[in-house]
C-alpha positions as CSV (number, residue, x, y, z in Angstrom):
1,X,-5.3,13.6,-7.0
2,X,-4.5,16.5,-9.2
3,X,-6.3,16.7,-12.8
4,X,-4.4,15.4,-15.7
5,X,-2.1,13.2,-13.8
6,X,-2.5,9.1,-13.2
7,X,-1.9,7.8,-9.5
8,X,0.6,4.9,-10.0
9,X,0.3,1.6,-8.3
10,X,2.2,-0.8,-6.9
11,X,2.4,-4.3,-5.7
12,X,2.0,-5.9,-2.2
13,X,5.6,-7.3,-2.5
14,X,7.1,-4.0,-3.7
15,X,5.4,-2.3,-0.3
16,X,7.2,-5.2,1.8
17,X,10.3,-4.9,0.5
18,X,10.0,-0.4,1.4
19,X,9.3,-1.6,4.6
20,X,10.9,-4.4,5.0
21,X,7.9,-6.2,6.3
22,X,6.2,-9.4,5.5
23,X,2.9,-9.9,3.0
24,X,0.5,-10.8,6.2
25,X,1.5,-7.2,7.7
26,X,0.7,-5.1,4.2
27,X,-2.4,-6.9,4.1
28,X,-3.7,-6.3,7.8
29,X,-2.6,-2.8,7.1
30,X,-5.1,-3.1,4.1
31,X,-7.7,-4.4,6.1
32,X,-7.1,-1.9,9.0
33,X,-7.2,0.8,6.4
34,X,-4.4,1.6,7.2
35,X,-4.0,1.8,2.9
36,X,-6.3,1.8,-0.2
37,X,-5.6,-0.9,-2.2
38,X,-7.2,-2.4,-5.1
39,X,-8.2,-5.9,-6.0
40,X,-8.0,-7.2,-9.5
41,X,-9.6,-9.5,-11.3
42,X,-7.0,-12.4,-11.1
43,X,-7.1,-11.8,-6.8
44,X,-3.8,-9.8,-6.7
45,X,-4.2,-6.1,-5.1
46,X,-2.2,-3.3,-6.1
47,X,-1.8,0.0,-3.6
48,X,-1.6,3.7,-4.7
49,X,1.8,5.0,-4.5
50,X,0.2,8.3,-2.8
51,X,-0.6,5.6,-0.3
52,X,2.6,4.8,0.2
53,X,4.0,7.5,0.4
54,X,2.1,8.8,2.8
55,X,2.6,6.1,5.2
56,X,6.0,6.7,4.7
57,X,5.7,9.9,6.4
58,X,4.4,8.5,9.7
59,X,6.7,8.7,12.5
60,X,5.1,4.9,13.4
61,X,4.0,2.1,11.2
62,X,2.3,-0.8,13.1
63,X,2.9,-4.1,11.9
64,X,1.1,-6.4,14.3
């Protein structure tokens, strides 16, 4: 991360809908490593856009 700027975050449902995959798949991908993500408080995770974007760059994205 570069100093002086905030990484953004973003929800598990926000992820399926760039993907266009379901909730179970952005959470094995979480528990693959696959992404960072962050649990809150409350139970709900939120993932680094960087993340994101970075998987977007992959030629392949496993889902299973």
């Amino acid at each position: 991360m570069v100093l002086g700027m905030e990484e953004r975050y973003v929800r598990i449902r926000d992820v399926c809908r760039m993907f266009n995959v379901s909730h179970k798949a952005v959470y094995t991908w979480i528990r693959r490593g696959w992404i960072n993500a962050i649990k809150l408080p409350n139970g709900e995770y939120r993932i680094p856009l960087s993340d994101v974007e970075r998987l977007k760059t992959r030629r392949r994205v496993w889902v299973s």
